[in-house]
N, C-alpha and C positions, 0 to 999 in steps of 0.2 A: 504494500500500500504506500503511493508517495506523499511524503510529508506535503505540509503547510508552504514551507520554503520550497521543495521541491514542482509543486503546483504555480507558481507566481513565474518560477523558471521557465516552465513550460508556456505561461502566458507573455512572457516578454519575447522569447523566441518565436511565437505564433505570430505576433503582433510584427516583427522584423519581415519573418517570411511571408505576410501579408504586404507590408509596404512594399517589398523587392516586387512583388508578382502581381503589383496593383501597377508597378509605375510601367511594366512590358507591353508594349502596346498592341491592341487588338486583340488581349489576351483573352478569350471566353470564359466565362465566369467557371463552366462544367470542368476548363482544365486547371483552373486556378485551385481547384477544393484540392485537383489529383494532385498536382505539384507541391503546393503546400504538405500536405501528407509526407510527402516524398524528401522533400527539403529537413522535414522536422528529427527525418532520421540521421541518427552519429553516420558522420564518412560517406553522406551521400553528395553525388555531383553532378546535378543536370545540367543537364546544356539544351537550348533550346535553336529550332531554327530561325534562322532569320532570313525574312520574317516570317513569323507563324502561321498568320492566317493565309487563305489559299494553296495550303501545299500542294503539291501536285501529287495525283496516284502515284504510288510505287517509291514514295521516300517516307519516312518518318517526321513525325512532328518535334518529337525530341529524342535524346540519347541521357539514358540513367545509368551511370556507373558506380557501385555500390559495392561493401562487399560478396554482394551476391552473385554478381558479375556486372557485365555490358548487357544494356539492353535497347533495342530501340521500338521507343514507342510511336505508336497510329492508335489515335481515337477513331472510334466508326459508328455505325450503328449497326455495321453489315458485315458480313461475313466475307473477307477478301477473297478471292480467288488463290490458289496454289503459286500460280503464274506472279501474282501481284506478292504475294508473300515472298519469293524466291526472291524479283525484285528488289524488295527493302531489305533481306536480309544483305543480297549481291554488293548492296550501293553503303551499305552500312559497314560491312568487312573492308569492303576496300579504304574507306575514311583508317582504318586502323593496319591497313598490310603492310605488314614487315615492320611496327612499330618496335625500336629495342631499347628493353629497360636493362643496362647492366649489358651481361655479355648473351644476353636473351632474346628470342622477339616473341610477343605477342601473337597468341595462336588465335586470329583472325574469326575464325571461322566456331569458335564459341560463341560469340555475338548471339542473342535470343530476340528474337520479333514478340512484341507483348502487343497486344491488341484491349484499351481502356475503352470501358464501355461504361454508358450511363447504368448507374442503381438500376437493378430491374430488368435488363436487356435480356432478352434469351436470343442468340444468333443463330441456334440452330444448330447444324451441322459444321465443323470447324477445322482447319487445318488439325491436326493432336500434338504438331511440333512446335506453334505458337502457344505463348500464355494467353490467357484470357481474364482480367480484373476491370474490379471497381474502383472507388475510392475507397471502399470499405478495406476493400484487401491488398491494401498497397503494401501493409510490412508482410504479410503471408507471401506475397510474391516475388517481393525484390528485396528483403532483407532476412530470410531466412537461411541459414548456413553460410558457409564462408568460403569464398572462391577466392576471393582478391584479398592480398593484404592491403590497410590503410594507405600507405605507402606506393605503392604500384598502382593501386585507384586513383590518387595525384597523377602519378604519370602519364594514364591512359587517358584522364580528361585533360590534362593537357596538349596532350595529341590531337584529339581533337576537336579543342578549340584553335590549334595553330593549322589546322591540315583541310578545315572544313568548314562553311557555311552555317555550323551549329555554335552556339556563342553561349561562355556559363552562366550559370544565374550566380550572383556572387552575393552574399549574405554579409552586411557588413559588421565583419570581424565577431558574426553572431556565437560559433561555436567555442570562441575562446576570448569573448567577453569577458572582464572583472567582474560586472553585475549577474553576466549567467553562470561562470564558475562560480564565484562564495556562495550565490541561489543553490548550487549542486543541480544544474538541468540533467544529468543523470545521475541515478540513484546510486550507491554504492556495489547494492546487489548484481546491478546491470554489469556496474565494470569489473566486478570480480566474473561472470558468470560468461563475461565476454575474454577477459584474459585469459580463465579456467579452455574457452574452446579454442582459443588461439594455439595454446600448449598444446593440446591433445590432437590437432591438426594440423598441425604447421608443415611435419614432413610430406603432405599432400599440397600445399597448397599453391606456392610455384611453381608445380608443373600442372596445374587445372590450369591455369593459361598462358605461362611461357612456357617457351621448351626451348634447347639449345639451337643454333642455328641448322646444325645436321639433322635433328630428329625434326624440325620442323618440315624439312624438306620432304621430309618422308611421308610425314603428314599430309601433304598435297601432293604428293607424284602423284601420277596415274599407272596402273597396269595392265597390259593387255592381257594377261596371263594371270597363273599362282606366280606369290612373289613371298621372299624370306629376308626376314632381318635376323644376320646373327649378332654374336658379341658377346662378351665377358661378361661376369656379375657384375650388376650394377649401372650398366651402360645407359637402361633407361627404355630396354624394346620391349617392354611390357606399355610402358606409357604410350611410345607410336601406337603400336595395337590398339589401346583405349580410346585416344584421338583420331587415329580413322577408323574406328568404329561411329564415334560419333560424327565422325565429319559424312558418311558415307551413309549411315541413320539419317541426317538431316536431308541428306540431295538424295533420301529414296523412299518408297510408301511398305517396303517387305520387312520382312522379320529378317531376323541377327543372327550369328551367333557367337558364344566366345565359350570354346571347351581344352581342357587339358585333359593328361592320364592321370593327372592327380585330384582326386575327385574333390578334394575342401579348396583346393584355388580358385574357383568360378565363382565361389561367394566371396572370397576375399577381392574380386574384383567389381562385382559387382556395386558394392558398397562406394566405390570412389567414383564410379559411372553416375549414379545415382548425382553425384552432383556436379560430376561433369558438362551431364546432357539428361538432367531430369525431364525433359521433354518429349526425346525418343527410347527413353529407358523401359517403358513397356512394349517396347516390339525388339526388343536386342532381351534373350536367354542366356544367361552363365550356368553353363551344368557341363560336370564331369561326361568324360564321354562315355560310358558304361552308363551310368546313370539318362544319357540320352539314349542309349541302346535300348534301356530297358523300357523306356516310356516310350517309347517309337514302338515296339512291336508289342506291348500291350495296348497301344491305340489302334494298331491293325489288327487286334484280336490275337494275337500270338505268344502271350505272356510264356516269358524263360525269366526263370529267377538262378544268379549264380550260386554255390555253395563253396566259398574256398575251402572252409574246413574239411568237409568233404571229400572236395578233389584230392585234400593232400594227405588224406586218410586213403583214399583208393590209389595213389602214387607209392605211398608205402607198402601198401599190398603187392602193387605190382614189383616191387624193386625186388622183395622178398620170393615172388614167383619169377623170377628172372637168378635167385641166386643169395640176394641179398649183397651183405660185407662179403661173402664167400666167393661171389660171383666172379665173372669174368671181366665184366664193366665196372666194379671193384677196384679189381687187381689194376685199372688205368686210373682211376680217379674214385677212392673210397667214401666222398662226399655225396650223398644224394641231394644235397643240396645245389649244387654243379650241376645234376643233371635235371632235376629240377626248373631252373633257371632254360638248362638247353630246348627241352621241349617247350617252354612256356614262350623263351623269346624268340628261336632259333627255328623251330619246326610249328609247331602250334601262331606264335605270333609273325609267322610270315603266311601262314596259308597253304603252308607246303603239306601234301598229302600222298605222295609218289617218292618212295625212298630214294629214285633215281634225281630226283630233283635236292633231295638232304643232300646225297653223294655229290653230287657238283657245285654245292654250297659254300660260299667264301666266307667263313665264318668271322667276319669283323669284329672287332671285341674280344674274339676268346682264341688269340694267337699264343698263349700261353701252355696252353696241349692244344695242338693242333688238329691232333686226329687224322693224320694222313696214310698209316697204315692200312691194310686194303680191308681187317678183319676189327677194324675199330667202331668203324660208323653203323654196320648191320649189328653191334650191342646195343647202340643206344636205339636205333629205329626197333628193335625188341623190347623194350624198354616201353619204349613211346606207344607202340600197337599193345603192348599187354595194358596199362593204363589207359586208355582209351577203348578196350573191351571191357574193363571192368565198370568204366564209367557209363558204358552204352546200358550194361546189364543193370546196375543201380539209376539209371537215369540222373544222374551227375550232369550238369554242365559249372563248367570254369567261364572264367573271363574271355577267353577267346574261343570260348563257345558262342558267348554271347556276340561277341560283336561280327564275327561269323555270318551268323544269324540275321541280323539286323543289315548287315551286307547282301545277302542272300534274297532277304526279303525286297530292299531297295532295287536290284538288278532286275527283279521280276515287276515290279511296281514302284517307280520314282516316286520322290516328292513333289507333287505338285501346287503351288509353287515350290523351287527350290530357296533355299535361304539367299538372300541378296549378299551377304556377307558371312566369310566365316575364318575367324581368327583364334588360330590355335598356339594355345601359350605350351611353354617346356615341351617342344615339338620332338624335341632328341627322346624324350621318356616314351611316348608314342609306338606301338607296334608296328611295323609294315601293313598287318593287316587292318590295323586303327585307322592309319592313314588312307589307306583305298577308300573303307567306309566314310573318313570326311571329302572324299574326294567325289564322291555320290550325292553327297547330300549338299553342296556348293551350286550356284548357278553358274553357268560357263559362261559369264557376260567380265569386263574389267572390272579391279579392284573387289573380284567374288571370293580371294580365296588368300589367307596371309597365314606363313609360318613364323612362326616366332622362337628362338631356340641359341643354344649353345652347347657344341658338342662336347667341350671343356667340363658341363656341369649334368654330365648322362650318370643317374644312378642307379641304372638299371642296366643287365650285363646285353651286351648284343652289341648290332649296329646295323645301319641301313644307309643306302643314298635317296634323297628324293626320287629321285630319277626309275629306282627301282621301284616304285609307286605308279609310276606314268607321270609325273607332275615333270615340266620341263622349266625350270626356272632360268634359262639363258638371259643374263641383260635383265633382269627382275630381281637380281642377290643384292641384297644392300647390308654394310656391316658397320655397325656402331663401335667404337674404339675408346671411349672417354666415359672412367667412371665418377659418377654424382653421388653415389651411397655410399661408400666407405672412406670415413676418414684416413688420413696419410698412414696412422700406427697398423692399422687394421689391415689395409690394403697394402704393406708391405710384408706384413704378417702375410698376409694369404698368399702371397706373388712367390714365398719361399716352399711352396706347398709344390711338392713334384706331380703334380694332376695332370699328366700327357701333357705338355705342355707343345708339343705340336699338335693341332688339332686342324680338323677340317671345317670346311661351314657349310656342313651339313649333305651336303652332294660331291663331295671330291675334291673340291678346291681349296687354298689354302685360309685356313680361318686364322682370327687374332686370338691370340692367348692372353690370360690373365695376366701374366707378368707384363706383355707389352702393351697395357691398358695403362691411361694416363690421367692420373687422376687428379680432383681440382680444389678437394678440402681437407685442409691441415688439421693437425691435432690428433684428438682418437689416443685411446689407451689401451693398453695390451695388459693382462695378467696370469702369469701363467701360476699353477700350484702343484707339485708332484709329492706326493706320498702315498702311503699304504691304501689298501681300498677299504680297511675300517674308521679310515679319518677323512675320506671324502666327503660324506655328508654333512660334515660339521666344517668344513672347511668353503661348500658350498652356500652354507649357511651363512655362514659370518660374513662373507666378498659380499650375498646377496643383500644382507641387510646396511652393509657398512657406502652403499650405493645410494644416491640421493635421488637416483632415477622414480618417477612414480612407476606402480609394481605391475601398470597396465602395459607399459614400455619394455618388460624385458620378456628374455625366452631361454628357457633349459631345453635344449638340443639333442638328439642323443640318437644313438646309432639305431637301435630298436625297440620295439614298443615294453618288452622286459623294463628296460632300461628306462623307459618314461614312466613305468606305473610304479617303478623302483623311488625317482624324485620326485612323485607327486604325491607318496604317502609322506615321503621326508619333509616336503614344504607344509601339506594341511598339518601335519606330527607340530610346526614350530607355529600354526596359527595364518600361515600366510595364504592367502585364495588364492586359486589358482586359475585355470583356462586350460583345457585340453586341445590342440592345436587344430584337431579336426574339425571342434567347433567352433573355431573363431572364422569369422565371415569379412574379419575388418575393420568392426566395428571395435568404436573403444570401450571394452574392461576392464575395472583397476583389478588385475587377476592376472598372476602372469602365466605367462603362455607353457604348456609342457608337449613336447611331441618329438617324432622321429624327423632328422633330417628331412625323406618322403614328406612330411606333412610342413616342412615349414619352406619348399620351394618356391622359389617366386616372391617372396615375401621379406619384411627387413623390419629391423626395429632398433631402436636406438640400441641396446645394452642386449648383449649373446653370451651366456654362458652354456659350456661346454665340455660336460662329462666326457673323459677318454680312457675307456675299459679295456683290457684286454679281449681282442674278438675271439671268436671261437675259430680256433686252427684244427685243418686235420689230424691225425695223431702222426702222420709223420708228415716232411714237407714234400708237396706235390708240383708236377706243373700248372697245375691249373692256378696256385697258390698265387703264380704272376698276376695272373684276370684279377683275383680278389684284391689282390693288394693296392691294382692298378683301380680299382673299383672303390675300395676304402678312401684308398688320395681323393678321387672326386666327390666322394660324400662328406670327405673331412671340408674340402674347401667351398662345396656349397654351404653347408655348416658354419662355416666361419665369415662368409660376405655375407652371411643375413646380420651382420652385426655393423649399424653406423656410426654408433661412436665409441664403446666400451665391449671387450670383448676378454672373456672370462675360460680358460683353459685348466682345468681338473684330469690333471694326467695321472692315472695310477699307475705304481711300480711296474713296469713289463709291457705297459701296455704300445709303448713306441719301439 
């Protein structure tokens, strides 16, 4: 409730923003209530055209820069056309193209068309990409959440008022008056509760509308084709993805999509879309791709539900009717977990079904046992057929059973439509066969199909080219080189991480590695801790608490899910709430996050701490022992660049 004094504030500022908008000339009384409203809020900066009255169709009346964003508004009574709306958005972007604040520009094409209409108006039928308000709802629409900082909203009104026919309305020295400050024209609640979301947003909120000069670029190419952005942690190609998603939502009327293999990432992007392009954010889907598998063939009547436990109940089976430890496929690699991995990514997640095709197989990834002897590969295809008989006779299906399936289904009956857009994050984690299924459900028109990926950060064993897909990305490869998320300690820390450090981008060619990523913010702190594995939790404990970070900001990392239910009894044990990584969507928790590397991809947070166990080794050493190790280094270094400023290393005895 505002005080006494705070009430008088409010009317001396009304009373200001009235004279300003009494002296504009031919100003209509209907836009004078809107503006005012508009004016009244902290860090708003209109500009109006000049002059006002008679504007011609297809420009705006005015432009509102807030922190909610850029918007340009048209009063109407009527419902524009698509055509007229495309228009004011076209003539409003370009007032701001290539504006650069810092070493940034301004990503244009965020810009929102609002459409102010009299109390009462129903229009009917409405573009769904424009806003549509009253006077009533001028904070609900233009000052809700935070796009712009204070600071960069100066910038962009001043752009253009220098760049354009639109002129500000300037308030004299009303917002930092002596008489309206000691009045307190905002409450105190307000500015704590406005600091509190600044904090808890901030690592979003320069890139909702700058981006670097390179990733802007990307932002507006056009493509004839699929087209892939690779690059190191950090680089920022998840962001391109989000902005041409939106830029590509706004110039189309079709649905979206945005999927990875890892199924809790699609809500974790969800949530920064959302205020992105809250406009076109109900026709763009974030869902895991299994999880789209599944709702696609239970909508054509065909429900398969996966059962990993299951499968890996009927794998075991099968290992043991093939021999077991005893066996002959043993006696090459005593790990079933090796072969595990082979069938799942190697034979099962390529769609190979012909042992003649396993046998001619260039098994990328697993150069560590090769397999080239002639009586090596008819073990594992023994393997793979006795698993797959047992699975038919229990009615078992796996993950690439599923998406099989739903591939299967699609070849015989398309989507129709297909998706206008479809942008797939962590593309390297992705099966061959995953990939063909996105490659069905995309429209073959431009700019319908983007990979997103780095082959540096594959945590999963195998390997593929685009190309063995059908996807031809010739003169469509774009790669990002400059990383924004990891401070200098952090990102020097991770650069000494032997993770292949030649790697590819993705189809063959030569990719950039982490170490020759260039990075652009200083500082950041490293803490390593080594001792016994009876003193880690208390040692996790103490670094955790002795952290001034709020508890929503940090993350306990960890190689496997063991290992995460292991620090999240330890953290509730000391009182402190937690967050399980699967289910975090993005959204801010003061809970800190617990999860396996797998679940914390794609993802970053100021403070990473980092349990390091000894993994589980065969009982003697193997060749395949190279894959794993070579497997460990990239989980370790994805692990370690989700951390932006603080990053916390729990090494127990042995474990290096």
């Amino acid at each position: 409730m505002m005080s006494r004094s705070s009430d008088r504030a409010q009317d001396i500022l009304r009373q200001r923003v009235y004279d300003v908008l009494n002296a504009v000339p031919g100003l209509p009384a209907g836009y004078r209530s809107v503006f005012a409203g508009m004016l009244m809020e902290r860090g708003a900066h209109l500009l109006l055209r000049d002059p006002i009255v008679n504007v011609p169709a297809g420009r705006a009346h005015a432009l509102l820069v807030s922190r909610g964003g850029v918007f340009a508004l048209v009063f109407t009574t009527s419902a524009p056309t698509r055509q007229t709306i495309d228009t004011i958005r076209g003539r409003a972007q370009r007032v701001l193209d290539r504006l650069a604040v810092g070493s940034n520009v301004f990503v244009a094409n965020t810009i929102r068309v609002a459409l102010i209409v009299p109390v009462g108006t129903d229009l009917g039928h409405v573009d769904p990409r424009v806003i549509v308000a009253d006077e009533r709802g001028v904070r609900r629409a233009f000052f809700t959440g935070r796009v712009l900082e204070q600071r960069d909203a100066e910038q962009v009104a001043k752009s253009i008022a220098d760049k354009s026919e639109y002129r500000p309305v300037h308030l004299a020295v009303a917002a930092t008056s002596p008489a309206v400050e000691e009045e307190g024209l905002f409450e105190e609640a307000d500015t704590i509760s406005d600091q509190r979301e600044r904090a808890l947003s901030e690592p979003l909120l320069t890139w909702l509308s700058f981006l670097d000069p390179d990733q802007f670029a990307l932002v507006r190419a056009n493509y004839n084709g699929p087209a892939r952005i690779s690059g190191p942690a950090g680089t920022g190609k998840t962001v391109v993805a989000l902005h041409r998603l939106a830029r590509i939502a706004r110039e189309s009327t079709g649905k979206l999509l945005m999927t990875s293999f890892v199924r809790s990432l699609p809500a974790c992007h969800r949530t920064p879309f959302m205020r992105l392009a809250p406009e076109v954010a109900d026709r763009v889907e974030f869902i895991g791709l299994h999880a789209w598998a599944s709702q696609f063939l239970r909508g054509r009547g065909k429900p398969m539900r996966m059962e990993p436990t299951r499968a890996r109940t009927a794998l075991s089976l099968a290992w043991s009717h093939v021999g077991g430890e005893n066996g002959a496929l043993a006696g090459i690699e005593p790990n079933l977990e090796y072969w595990a991995d082979e069938i799942d990514r190697l034979i099962k997640g390529r769609g190979i079904t012909e042992f003649d095709d396993y046998k001619a197989l260039v098994r990328t990834g697993r150069e560590g046992l090769p397999l080239r002897r002639e009586d090596q590969r008819p073990l594992v295809w023994q393997l793979f057929k006795e698993y797959e008989k047992i699975c038919r006779k229990r009615e078992i299906h796996d993950a690439n059973d599923l998406i099989d399936a739903a591939l299967a289904e699609l070849r015989q009956r398309p989507l129709d439509p297909p998706y206008a857009m479809v942008a797939v994050d962590e593309v390297q984690d992705v099966t061959l066969l995953g990939l063909r299924l996105i490659g069905q459900i995309a429209a073959s028109t431009p700019n319908s199909l983007l990979f997103v990926g780095d082959g540096q950060q594959q945590v999963y064993p195998g390997g593929w080219r685009l190309s063995d897909a059908g996807f031809d990305i010739h003169s469509r490869s774009e790669t990002l080189d400059v990383n924004y998320r990891n401070r200098a300690a952090i990102l020097a820390y991770a650069k000494g991480i032997d993770a292949r450090n030649a790697v590819d981008d993705l189809d063959g060619g030569a990719g950039v590695a982490l170490r020759d990523a260039r990075g652009v913010l200083d500082g950041g702190h490293v803490d390593e801790w080594q001792g016994p594995d009876d003193q880690l939790d208390a040692a996790l404990i103490a670094a955790l608490r002795t952290l001034t970070v709020p508890r929503g900001h940090i993350a306990v990392i960890t190689r496997t899910n063991t290992e995460a239910n292991r620090f999240l009894r330890v953290l509730k044990t000391d009182g402190i709430a937690t967050q399980l990584l699967e289910d975090y969507d993005g959204s801010y928790v003061n809970a800190v996050k617990v999860g396996t590397v797998q679940r914390a991809k794609g993802l970053e947070f100021p403070a990473v701490f980092r349990p390091v166990l000894p993994g589980e080794r065969p009982r003697r050493r193997t060749a395949s022992q190279q894959d794993a190790d070579e497997l460990a280094a990239r989980r370790q270094l994805v692990a370690v660049t989700r951390a932006r400023d603080y990053l916390w290393l729990g090494i127990v005895d042995g474990a290096l």
